[in-house]
Every structure is written in structure tokens, then in C-alpha cells.
N, C-alpha and C positions, 0 to 999 in steps of 0.2 A: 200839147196835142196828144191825148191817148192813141191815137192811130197810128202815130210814128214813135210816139216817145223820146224824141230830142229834143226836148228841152228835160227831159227827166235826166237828175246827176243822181248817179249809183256811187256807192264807195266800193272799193275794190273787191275788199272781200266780206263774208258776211257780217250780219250785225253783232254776231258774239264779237267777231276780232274787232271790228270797228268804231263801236262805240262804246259795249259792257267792260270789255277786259281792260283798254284804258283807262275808264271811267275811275275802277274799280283798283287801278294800280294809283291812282294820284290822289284818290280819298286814303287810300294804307298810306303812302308815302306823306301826306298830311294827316296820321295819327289817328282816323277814324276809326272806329270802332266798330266791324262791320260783323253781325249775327245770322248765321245759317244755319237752315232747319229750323226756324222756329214763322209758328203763323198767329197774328196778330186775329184776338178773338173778340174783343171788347175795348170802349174810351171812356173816360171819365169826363164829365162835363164841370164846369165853376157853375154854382147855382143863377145866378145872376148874369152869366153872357154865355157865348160861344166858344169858350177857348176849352181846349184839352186840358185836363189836369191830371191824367195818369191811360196809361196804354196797358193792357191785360193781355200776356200772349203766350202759348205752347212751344216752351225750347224743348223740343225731340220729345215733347210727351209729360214735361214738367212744366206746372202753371207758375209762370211769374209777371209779374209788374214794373213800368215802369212809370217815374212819375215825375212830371213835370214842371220846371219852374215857371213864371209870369212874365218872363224872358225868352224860352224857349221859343223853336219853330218847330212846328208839327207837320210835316204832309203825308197825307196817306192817298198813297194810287193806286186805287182798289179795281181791281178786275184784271183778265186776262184772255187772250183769243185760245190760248193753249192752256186756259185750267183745267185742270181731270181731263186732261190728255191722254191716250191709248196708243201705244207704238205695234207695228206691224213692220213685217219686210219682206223680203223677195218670195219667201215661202211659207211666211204663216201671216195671216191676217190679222186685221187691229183685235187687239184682248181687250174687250169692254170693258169698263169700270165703271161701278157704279158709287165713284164718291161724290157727293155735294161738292158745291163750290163752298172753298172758304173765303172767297168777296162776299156773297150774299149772304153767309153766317154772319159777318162783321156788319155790313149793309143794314140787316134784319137788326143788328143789338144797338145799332146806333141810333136808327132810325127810331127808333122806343122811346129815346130820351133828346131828340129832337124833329120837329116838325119839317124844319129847314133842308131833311136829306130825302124826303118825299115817299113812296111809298115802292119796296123793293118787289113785293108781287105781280108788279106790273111787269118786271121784267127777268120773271124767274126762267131757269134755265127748262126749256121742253125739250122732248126728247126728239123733235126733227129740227132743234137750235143746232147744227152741229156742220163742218166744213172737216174735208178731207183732203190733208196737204202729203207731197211725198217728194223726192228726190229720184233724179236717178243718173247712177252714177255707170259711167262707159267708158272704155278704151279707145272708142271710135267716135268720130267727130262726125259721123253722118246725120244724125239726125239735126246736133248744132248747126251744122253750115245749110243742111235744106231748110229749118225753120229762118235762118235769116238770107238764106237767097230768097224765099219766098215771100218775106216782110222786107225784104229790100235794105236790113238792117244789117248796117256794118259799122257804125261807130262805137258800139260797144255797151248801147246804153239800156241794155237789159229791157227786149221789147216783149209785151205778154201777146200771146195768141191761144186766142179759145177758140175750138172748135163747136162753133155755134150747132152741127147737128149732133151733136153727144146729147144722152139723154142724163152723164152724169155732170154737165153742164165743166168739161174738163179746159184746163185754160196752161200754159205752160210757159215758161218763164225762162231765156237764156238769160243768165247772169253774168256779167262779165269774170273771165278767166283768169284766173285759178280763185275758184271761191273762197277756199281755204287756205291758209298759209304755207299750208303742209303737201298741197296737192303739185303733183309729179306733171310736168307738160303734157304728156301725154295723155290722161283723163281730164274727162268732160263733166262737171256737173249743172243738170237742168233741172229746176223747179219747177212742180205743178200743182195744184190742188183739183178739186171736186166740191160742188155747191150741193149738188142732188144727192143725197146721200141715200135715199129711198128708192131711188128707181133703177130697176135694171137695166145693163151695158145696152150699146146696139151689136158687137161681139160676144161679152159675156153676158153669161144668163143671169147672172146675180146682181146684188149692189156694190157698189164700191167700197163699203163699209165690210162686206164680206169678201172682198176680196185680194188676194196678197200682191204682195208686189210687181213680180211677174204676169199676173192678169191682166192689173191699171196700166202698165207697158204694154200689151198686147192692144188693148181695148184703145 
């Protein structure tokens, strides 16, 4: 039911602790061989079917290869909601970046040497493609306990509430407590984002895009 959100299971804390840093201790503890800093650029195909036969990717800036046997398994999970990601905070606003995505680099080299992955232009990144997500983190629990007195939410299960007359289309998220591992009883942290990233506050005169942290809490 999006309206109440109980039937929605949250895990406790966020998704780094939850599922990456486990994930990610039981592949080391099983010997995996796990590569950071590098971005997978290019595939190799077998003439004659669909399978991978070598991977082409940038460790920290150095091109190397990797190549596969007729036994191997390949999967590649190409995309991300937070690629060329721009970070802002309470007093300076998001730093624009203007890198490419490296899915759509990869997307684009692959899609050349097969039919089967369709046509990446259709879904290139424009420049009003773009969602503005923030946090924010308090020593007081007033705003937590009004947003779930006034959704009537008290089991814990992390209910979103947008305020439908914002014209940055703002939506906010009680996460259940303590989202972090590390977090002290006493602070509260609530998620939110922004859809509209083009249009000015009904408070502030600017976008949300332009605006720091401090503002998006006022607004």
C-alpha cells in the first residue's frame, strides 16, 4: 500500500551496511578478487555467438584486458541513478560536473558489435535527466515525530511523504533509526529528494540544483 507503507520491510540501516559491506566481506572471505578504481570500457564478442571473450577496462588510468574462457560467467550491470554524481552541503551548493556517463561509453562500444543491445541514443543522459537527493541530519527529533504523527506512522517502516504543493516536486523519507551504525541515539537522520530540478522554490527563489543545504531545509 504506498499510502501507509506496511507492508514495506526496510532493513535497519542503510544499503552500504546492509547488503554492499556484507556482500563484499563474504566474496574476500571466498577469495574473490575484487578491483577498484577501474571502469570497464569495451567486450569482446566470439565471432559466431553471443558470449564474451575478453573485457577492456581503465585501472586508475591504465588500459588493461581481461579475457575469458568458454566456461566463464560474465555479467555486466551497467547503469547507475547516482553516475556523475555532484555532492553539495549545508552551505555550498551541488558542483556540477560535467563527466559522461561510463554505462553509455560501454553501452555505445558494445552496442557496435551487437544488434541484441539496441540502440543507446534513445536513452542518452539530457540535461533536465537529473533527481536531487539529500539528507538531513538533527539533534532533534521534531521534525521525525511531526512527519509520522501526521502519517500516522509508527511501526517503523520508513513512510515517504511528498509535499504535493512544492514546485520542487520535494518528497521525504523517515528511515528507521539509527540509520547508520555509528549513529548516536540522539540524532535523527531523514531522507529526501527533488524531481524538479528546474523550477524555483515556493520559499526560495532559486532551483534546488542551486541551492545548499540549508535552503532545501528551509524550503
Amino acid at each position: 500500500d504506498l499510502f501507509n507503507m506496511k507492508t514495506t520491510i526496510r532493513s535497519q540501516y542503510n544499503m552500504q551496511e546492509t547488503v554492499i559491506n556484507p556482500l563484499v566481506d563474504y566474496l574476500k572471505e571466498n577469495k574473490t578478487e575484487i578491483l577498484c578504481g577501474c571502469t570497464v570500457t569495451d567486450a569482446d564478442f566470439a565471432e559466431s555467438e553471443n558470449q564474451i571473450t575478453a573485457l577492456h577496462y581503465s585501472d586508475n588510468g591504465t588500459q588493461k584486458s581481461i579475457y575469458l574462457n568458454s566456461n566463464d560467467l560474465c555479467f555486466i550491470t551497467n547503469g547507475a541513478v547516482s553516475e556523475c554524481a555532484s555532492l553539495g552541503d549545508a552551505v555550498f551548493s551541488v558542483d556540477k560536473t560535467e563527466d559522461n556517463a561510463a554505462s553509455i561509453s560501454l553501452w555505445k562500444n558494445i552496442s557496435l558489435k551487437r544488434d541484441m543491445f539496441g540502440n543507446p541514443d534513445a536513452f542518452k543522459i539530457y540535461p533536465d535527466s537529473k533527481i536531487v537527493s539529500f539528507t538531513i541530519t538533527t539533534d532533534s527529533s521534531l521534525l521525525y515525530d511531526s512527519i509520522e504523527k501526521f502519517t500516522s506512522n509508527t511501526d517503523n517502516s520508513g513512510v515517504m511523504t511528498t509535499f504535493k504543493e512544492s514546485p520542487w516536486g520535494l518528497t521525504l523519507l523517515t528511515v528507521p533509526q539509527p540509520y547508520f551504525s555509528s549513529q548516536t541515539d540522539k540524532i535523527y537522520v531523514i531522507c529526501g529528494y527533488a524531481l524538479n530540478t528546474d523550477t524555483n522554490g515556493k520559499f526560495i527563489n532559486k532551483t534546488v540544483e542551486q541551492s545548499n543545504g540549508s535552503e532545501i531545509l528551509y524550503e
